[in-house]
C-alpha positions as CSV (number, residue, x, y, z in Angstrom):
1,X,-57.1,18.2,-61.0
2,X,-60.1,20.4,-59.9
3,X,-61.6,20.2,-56.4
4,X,-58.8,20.3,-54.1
5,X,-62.0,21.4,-51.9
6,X,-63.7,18.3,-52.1
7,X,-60.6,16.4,-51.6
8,X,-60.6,18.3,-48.2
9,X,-64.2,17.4,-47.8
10,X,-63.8,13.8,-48.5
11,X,-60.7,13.4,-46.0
12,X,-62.9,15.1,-43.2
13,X,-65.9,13.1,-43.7
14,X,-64.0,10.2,-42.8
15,X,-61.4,11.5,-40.4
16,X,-61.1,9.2,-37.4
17,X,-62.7,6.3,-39.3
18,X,-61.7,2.1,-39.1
19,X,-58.6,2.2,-41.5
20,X,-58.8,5.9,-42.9
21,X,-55.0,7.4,-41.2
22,X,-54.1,10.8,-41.7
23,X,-50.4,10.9,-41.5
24,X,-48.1,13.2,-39.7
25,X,-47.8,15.4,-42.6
26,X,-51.4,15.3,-43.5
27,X,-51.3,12.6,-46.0
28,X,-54.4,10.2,-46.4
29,X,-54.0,6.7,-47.3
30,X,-56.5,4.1,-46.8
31,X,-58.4,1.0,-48.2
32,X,-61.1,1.8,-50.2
33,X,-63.5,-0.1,-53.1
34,X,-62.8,1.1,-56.6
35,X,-65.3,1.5,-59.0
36,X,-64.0,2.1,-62.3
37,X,-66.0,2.8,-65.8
38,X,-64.1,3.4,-68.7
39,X,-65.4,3.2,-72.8
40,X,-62.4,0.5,-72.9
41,X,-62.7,-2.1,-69.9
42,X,-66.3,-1.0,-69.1
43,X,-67.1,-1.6,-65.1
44,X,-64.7,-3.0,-63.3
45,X,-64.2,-3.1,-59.1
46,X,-61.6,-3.8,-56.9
47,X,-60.1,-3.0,-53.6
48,X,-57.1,-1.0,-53.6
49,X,-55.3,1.0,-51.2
50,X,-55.5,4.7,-52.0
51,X,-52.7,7.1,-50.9
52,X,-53.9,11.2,-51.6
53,X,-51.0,14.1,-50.9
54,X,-52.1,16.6,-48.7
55,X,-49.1,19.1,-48.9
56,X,-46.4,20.6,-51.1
57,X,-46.8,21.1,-54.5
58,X,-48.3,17.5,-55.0
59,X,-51.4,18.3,-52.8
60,X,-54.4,16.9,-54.9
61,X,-52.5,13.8,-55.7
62,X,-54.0,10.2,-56.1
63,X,-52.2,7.0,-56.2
64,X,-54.3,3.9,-56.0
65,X,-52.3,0.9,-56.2
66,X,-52.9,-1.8,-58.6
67,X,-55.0,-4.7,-57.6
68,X,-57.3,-7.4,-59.6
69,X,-57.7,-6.2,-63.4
70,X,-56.1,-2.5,-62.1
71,X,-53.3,-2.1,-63.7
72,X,-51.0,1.1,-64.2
73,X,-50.1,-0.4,-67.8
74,X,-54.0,-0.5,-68.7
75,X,-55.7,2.2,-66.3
76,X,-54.6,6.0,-65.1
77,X,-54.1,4.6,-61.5
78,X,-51.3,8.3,-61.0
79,X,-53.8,10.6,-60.7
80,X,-52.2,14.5,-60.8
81,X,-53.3,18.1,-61.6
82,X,-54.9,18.0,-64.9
83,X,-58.0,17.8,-66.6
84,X,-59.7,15.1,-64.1
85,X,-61.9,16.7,-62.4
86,X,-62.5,15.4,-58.3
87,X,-65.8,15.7,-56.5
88,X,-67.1,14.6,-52.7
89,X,-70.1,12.6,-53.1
90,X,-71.8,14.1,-49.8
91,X,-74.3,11.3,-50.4
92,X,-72.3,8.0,-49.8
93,X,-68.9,10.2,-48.7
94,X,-67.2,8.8,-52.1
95,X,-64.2,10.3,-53.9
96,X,-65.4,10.9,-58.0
97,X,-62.8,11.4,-60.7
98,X,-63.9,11.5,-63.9
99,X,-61.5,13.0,-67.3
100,X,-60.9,12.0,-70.5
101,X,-58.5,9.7,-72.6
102,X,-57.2,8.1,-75.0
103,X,-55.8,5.4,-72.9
104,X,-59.2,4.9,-71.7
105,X,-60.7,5.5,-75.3
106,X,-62.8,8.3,-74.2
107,X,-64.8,9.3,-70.6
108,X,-63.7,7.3,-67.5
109,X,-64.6,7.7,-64.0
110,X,-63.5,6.5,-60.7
111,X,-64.8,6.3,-57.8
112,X,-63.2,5.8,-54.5
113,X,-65.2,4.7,-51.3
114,X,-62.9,3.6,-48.3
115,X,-64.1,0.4,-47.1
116,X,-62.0,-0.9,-43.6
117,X,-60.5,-3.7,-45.1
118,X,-57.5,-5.4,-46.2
119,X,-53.9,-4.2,-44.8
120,X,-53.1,-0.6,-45.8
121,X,-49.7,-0.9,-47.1
């Protein structure tokens, strides 16, 4: 996955935030609404928590773990080093992954805004 940069950028812009820990080894995990548009399922939301590896040789990663129609059966929910690409939305401080499939039948995109709520598992 491209942008380990705005990975970094994300995890600082909300650093200290309601519900957004950084653990002892750097790793984020959090709450956050998903917005997910794929050419198969179209639109769909939900609110997931997100866990993204900040060290080792899986730095970059992104689990979001299933919830409502999110399914790891039906949706790239594993996200690793590949031909997603990962940008900071300075705008609204929003995680964007966007790639290719044909799981997804095409151009998908996700986007990851951490929101406060819920229980972070």
């Amino acid at each position: 996955m491209s942008g380990l940069n705005d990975v970094t950028d994300f995890g600082e812009a909300w650093r200290g935030s309601k519900n957004f820990k950084i653990m002892p080894v750097g790793n984020y995990v959090f709450q956050a609404n998903i917005v997910y548009n794929s050419v198969k399922y179209g639109m769909e939301k939900a609110n997931c928590t997100v866990l993204i590896v900040r060290n080792g040789m899986q730095d970059g990663e992104i689990n979001i773990y299933e919830d409502g129609p999110l399914k790891v059966t039906t949706h790239h929910l594993g996200l690793k080093v590949g031909p997603q690409t990962c940008d900071h939305d300075s705008s609204d401080d929003s995680l964007l992954i966007t790639g290719q499939s044909t799981k997804m039948q095409g151009a998908y995109s996700i986007k990851i805004t951490p929101n406060g709520g819920g229980t972070v598992i």
